[in-house]
PADO-582605 format. One line per 8 residues: number of its first residue (from 1); their letters; for each residue x, y, z of C-alpha. Coordinates in nm, 4 decimals. Example, Ala and Ser with C-alpha at 12.3 -4.5 7.8 and 13.67 -1.06 7.14 Angstrom:
// residues 2
1 = as = 1.2300:-0.4500:0.7800 | 1.3670:-0.1060:0.7140
END
This chain:
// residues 143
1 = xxxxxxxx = 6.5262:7.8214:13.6426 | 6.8134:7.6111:13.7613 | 7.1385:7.7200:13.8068 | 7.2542:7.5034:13.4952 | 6.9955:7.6247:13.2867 | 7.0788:8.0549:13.3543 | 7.4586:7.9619:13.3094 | 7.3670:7.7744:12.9123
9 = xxxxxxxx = 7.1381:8.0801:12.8494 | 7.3995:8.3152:12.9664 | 7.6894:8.1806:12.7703 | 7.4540:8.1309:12.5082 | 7.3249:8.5013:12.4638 | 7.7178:8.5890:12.5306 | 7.8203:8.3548:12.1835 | 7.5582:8.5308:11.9827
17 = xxxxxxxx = 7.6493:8.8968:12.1166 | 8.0553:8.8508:12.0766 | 7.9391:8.7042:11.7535 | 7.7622:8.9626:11.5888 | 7.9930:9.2081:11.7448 | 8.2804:9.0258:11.5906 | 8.1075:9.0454:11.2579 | 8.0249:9.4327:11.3146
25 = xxxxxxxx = 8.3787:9.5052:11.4371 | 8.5303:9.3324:11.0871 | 8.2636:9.5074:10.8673 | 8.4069:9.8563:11.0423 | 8.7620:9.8027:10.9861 | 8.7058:9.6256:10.6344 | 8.5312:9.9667:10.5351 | 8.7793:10.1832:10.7182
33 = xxxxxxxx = 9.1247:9.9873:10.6007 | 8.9604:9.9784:10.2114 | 8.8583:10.3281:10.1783 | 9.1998:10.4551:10.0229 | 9.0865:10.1755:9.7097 | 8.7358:10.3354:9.6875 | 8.6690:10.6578:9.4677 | 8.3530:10.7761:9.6226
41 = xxxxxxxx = 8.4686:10.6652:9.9738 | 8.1281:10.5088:10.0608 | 8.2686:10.3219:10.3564 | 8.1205:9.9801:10.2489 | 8.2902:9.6590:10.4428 | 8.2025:9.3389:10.4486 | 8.2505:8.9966:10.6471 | 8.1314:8.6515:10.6051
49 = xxxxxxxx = 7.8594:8.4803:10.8243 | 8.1172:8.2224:10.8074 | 8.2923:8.3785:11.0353 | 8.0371:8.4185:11.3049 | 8.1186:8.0660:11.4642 | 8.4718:8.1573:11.5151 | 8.3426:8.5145:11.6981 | 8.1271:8.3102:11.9171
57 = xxxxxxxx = 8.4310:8.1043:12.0671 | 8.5522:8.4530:12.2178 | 8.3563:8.4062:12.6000 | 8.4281:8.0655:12.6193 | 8.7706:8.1424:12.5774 | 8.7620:8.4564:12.7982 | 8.5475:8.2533:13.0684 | 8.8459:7.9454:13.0071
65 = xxxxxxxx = 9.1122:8.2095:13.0525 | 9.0330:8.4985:13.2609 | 9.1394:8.4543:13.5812 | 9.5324:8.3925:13.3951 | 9.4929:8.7054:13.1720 | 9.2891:8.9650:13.3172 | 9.5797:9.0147:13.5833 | 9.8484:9.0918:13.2913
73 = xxxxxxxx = 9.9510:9.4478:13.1544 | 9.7374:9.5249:12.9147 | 10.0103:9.4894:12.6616 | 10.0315:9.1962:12.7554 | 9.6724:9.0838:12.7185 | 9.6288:9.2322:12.3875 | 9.9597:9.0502:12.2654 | 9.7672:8.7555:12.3427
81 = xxxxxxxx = 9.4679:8.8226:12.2352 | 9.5938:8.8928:11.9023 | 9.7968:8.5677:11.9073 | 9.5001:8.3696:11.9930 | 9.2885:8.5683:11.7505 | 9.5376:8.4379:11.4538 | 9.5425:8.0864:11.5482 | 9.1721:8.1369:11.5337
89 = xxxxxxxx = 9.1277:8.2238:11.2244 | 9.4110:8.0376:11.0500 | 9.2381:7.7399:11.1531 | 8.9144:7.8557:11.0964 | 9.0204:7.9982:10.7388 | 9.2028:7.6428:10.6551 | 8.9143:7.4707:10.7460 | 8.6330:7.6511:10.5382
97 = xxxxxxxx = 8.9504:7.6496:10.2587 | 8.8923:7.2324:10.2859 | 8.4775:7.2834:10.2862 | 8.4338:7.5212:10.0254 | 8.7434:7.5046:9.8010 | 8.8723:7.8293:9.9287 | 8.7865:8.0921:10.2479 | 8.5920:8.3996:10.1655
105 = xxxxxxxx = 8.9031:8.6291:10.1997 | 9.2001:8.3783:10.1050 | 9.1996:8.6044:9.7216 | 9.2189:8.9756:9.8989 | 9.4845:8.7779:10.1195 | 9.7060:8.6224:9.8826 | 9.7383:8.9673:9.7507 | 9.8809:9.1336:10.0047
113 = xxxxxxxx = 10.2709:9.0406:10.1171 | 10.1784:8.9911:10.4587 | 9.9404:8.6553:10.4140 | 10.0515:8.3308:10.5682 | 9.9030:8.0517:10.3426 | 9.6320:8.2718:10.2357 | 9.4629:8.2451:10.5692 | 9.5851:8.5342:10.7708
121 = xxxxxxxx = 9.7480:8.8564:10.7411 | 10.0009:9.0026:10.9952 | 9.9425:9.3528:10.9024 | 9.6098:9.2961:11.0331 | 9.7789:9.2612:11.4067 | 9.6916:9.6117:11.5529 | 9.3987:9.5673:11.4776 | 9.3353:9.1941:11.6185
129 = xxxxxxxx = 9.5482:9.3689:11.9271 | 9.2725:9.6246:11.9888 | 8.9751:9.3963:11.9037 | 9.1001:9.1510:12.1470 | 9.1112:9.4191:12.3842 | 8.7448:9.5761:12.3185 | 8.6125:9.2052:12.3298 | 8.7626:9.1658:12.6795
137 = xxxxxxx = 8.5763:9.5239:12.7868 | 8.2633:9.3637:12.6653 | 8.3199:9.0596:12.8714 | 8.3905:9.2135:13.1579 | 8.0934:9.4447:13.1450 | 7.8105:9.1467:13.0840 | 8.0124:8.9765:13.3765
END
């Protein structure tokens, strides 16, 4: 194979993996961060395939932005990751909001006090803090 063609089927098989890992991670936390509103506490989260374009944009960013990052505190890094992650999926969730009339969480958002516009929620940041960090460890160990 050429050296083009390995680098397309690397990034490729990296965009599926940090996709279906973002999916997983989201279906963990939904399940975790709902449990106090289920009686039987069966742990059951969810996500939205939708979502699974906006988890595969996670190596091209880290391959775009790694050599600036990687070098910070990790405070740092995970501050930014987090930012990034938001601007992510506010534009992500306003965009499936014009395609399909609304996103697939914009209701459980609006509910909570912490929503921007129905497409994000801030109380959400430790955890887009500590994904942002685990998706950098699984970056760095495929690289």
């Amino acid at each position: 194979m050429t050296d083009i063609t390995t680098i397309c089927l690397q990034t490729a098989f990296e965009m599926l993996l940090f996709g279906v890992l973002g999916l997983g991670l989201e279906v963990i936390f939904t399940s975790v961060f709902e449990i106090r509103k289920e009686e039987k506490r069966h742990l059951r989260g969810y996500s939205s395939l939708w979502y699974l374009p906006l988890y595969m944009l996670t190596p091209l960013f880290l391959i775009v932005t790694s050599s600036l990052v990687f070098s910070r505190h990790i405070v740092i890094r995970g501050l930014i990751y987090m930012t990034v992650i938001f601007v992510i999926e506010y534009a992500g969730m306003f965009l499936l909001r014009k395609l399909l009339g609304s996103s697939p969480s914009e209701a459980s958002y609006l509910a909570c006090k912490w929503n921007i516009h129905g497409l994000i929620r801030l109380d959400y940041a430790p955890a887009m803090f500590l994904m942002g960090l685990i998706f950098e460890f699984v970056y760095r160990q495929v690289h």
